[in-house]
C-alpha positions in Angstrom: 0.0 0.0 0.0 1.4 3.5 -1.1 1.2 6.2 1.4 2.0 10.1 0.3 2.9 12.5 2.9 4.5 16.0 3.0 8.0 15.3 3.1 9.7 16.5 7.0 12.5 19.3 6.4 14.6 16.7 8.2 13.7 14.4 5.3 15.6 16.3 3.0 18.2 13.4 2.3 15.6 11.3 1.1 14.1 13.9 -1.7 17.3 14.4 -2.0 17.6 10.8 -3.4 14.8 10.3 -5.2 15.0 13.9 -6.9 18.5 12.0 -8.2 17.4 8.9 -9.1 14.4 10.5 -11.2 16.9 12.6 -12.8 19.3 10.2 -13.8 16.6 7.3 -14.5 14.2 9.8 -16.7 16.1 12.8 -17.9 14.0 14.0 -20.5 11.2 14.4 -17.9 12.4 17.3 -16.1 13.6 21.2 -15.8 16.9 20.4 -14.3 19.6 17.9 -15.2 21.4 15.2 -13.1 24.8 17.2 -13.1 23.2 20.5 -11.9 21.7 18.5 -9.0 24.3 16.6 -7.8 26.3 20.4 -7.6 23.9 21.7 -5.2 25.2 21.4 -1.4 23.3 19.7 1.5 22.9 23.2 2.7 20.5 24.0 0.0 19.3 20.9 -0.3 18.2 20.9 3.7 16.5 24.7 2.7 14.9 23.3 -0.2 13.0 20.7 1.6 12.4 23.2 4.8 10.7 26.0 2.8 9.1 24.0 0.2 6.4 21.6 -0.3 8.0 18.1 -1.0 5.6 15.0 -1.2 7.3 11.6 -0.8 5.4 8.1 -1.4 6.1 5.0 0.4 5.2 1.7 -0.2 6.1 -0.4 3.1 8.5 2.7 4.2 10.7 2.7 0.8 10.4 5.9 -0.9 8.9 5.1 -4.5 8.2 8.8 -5.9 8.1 12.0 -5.1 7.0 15.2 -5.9 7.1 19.4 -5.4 4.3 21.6 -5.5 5.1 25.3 -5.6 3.0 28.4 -5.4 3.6 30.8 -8.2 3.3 34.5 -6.8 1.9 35.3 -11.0 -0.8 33.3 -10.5 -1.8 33.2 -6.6 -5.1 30.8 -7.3 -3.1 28.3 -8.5 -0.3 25.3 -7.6 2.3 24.0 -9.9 3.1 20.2 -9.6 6.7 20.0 -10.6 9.4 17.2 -10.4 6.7 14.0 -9.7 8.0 11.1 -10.7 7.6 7.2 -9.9 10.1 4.3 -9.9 9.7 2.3 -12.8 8.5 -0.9 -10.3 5.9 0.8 -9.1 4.4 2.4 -12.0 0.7 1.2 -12.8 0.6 0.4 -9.3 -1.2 3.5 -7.7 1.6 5.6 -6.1 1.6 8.1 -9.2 -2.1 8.5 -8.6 -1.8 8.9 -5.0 1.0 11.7 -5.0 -1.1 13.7 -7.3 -4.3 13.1 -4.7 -1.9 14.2 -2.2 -1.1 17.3 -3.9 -4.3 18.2 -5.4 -5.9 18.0 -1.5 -2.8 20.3 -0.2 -3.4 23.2 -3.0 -7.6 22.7 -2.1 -6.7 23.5 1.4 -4.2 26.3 0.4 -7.8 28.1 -1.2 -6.3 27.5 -5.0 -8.7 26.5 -7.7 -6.4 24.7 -9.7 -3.1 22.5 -10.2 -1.1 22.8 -13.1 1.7 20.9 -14.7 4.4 20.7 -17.7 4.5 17.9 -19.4 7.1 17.2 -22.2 6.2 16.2 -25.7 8.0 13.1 -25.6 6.5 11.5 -22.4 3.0 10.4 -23.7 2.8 7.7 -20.8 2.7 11.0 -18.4 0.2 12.8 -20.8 -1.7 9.8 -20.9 -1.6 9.6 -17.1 -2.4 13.3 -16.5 -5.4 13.5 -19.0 -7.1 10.2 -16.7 -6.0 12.2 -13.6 -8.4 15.2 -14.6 -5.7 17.7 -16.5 -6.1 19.2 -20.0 -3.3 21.2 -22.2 -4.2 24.9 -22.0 -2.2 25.6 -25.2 0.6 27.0 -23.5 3.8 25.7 -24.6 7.6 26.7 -24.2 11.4 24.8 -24.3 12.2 22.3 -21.9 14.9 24.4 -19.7 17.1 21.4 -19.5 16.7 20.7 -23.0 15.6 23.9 -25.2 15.1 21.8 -28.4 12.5 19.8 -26.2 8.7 21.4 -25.6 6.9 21.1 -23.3 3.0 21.6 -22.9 1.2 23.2 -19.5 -1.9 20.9 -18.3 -4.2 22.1 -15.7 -7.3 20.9 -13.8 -9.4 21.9 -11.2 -9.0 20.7 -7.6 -12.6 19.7 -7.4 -12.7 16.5 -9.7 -11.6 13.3 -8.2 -8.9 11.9 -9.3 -8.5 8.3 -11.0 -6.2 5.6 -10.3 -3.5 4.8 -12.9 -3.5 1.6 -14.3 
């Protein structure tokens, strides 16, 4: 059984992790790279978890995915999902759908109306995923920052529907 919970600021190692091994297992998937990651110091790593909104998921107390949601002062109604990703075991299994429950329940009790999310053109699993989970594209597109010659599409949905569980 996969439980999500806000990640501890003294859990920082273990985002830590996990933000590496998504980076170096899927790096076509994210805004940052595995190089620029493994550079940042434990000191900024420790203040990274501390001030921000880290979600881990555990199946039987092993961390299987994480994510980040962030609070964009452009757009106070809303919460951006960023760096959610699932070990490849547990895909299909739940976690990925439970993370994004977790995250959509923390932005409806921050007052938002909405959870949005880049998705890169060349993960259709994750589209696939997203679009079940309640997200649309809102036509808003722009380079992957890790990788300009990749785009990436926003998705959005309201924190009202349900979500679905991946299969």
């Amino acid at each position: 059984m996969v439980v999500v919970n806000r990640a501890a600021g003294s859990e920082w190692r273990l985002v830590r992790a996990a933000r590496l091994d998504a980076l170096a297992e899927a790096p076509y998937a994210f805004g940052s790279t595995l190089q620029r990651e493994l550079a940042v110091g434990e000191a900024v790593w420790q203040q990274r978890v501390q001030d921000g909104t880290w979600f881990l998921a555990r199946d039987h107390g092993e961390v299987v995915g994480l994510a980040c949601a962030v609070t964009e002062e452009a757009r106070p109604r809303q919460r951006r999902l960023e760096a959610m990703w699932v070990r490849p075991p547990h895909r299909g299994g739940g976690a990925a759908s439970s993370i994004v429950a977790a995250v959509v329940d923390w932005a409806q009790a921050e007052g938002a109306q909405a959870v949005c999310l880049w998705v890169a053109d060349g993960n259709p699993r994750a589209r696939r995923f997203f679009e079940r989970c309640g997200f649309a594209a809102t036509g808003q597109r722009r380079p992957l920052p890790s990788a300009p010659g990749v785009a990436v599409g926003e998705w959005c949905r309201s924190v009202g529907r349900a979500t679905v569980e991946d299969s």
